[in-house]
N, C-alpha and C positions, 0 to 999 in steps of 0.2 A: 216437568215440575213434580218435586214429590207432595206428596199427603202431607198435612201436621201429623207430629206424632200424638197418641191419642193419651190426655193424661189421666191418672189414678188406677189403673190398668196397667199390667206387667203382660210383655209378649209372654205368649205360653211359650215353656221350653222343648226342647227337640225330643223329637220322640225319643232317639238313644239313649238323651243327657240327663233322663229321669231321676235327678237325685234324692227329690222326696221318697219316693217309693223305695229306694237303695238304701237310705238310710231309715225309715220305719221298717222295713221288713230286719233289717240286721238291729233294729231295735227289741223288735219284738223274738228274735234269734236268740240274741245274747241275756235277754230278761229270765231265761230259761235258765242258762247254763253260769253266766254272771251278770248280777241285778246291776252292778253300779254301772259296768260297761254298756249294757242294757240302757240306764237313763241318759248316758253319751249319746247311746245315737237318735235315743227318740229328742234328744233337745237339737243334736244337727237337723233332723228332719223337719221337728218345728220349726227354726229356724229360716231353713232352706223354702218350705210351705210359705212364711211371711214372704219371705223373697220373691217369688214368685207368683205367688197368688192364688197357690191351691191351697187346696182343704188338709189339713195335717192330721185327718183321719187316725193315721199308723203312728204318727207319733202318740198323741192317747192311748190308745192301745197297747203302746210298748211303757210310757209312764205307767200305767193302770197293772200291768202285768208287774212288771220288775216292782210296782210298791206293793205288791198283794205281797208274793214271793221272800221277799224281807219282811215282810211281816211274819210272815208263816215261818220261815225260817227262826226268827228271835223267838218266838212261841214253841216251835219243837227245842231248841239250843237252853229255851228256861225253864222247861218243862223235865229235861232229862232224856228227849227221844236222842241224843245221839251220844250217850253214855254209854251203850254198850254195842256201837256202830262198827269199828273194828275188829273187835274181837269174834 
């Protein structure tokens, strides 16, 4: 006879099939080099975190990062720091 399953509680997933951690880390990746790709993946990670039941630590992280970064970006872009970027 099996167990009930136990409600309100999500099995943890396999140690392989990490996908929180996969997509916060490529959250906080892409927050660097592209901010909106950046908030993609920290919302799959959120996401994936509810699902599951862990802590969405990295996704924070990578929202917090990628909205600094846009920020700082519109601030040099209306300021003039990339006015004389090329040349």
């Amino acid at each position: 006879m099996t167990p009930p399953p136990y409600y309100g509680q999500q099995p943890p997933a396999a140690p392989g099939n990490d996908k929180v951690t996969l997509w916060g880390v490529l959250g906080i990746v892409f927050a660097f080099c592209c901010a909106p790709l950046g908030i993609v993946f920290a919302v799959l990670s959120l996401l994936e975190a509810k699902k599951v039941g862990k802590q969405p630590t990295l996704a924070y992280i990578g929202f917090g990062l990628a909205a600094l970064l846009i920020v700082v970006n519109i601030i040099v872009a209306a300021t003039g720091g990339y006015a004389n970027f090329g040349n």
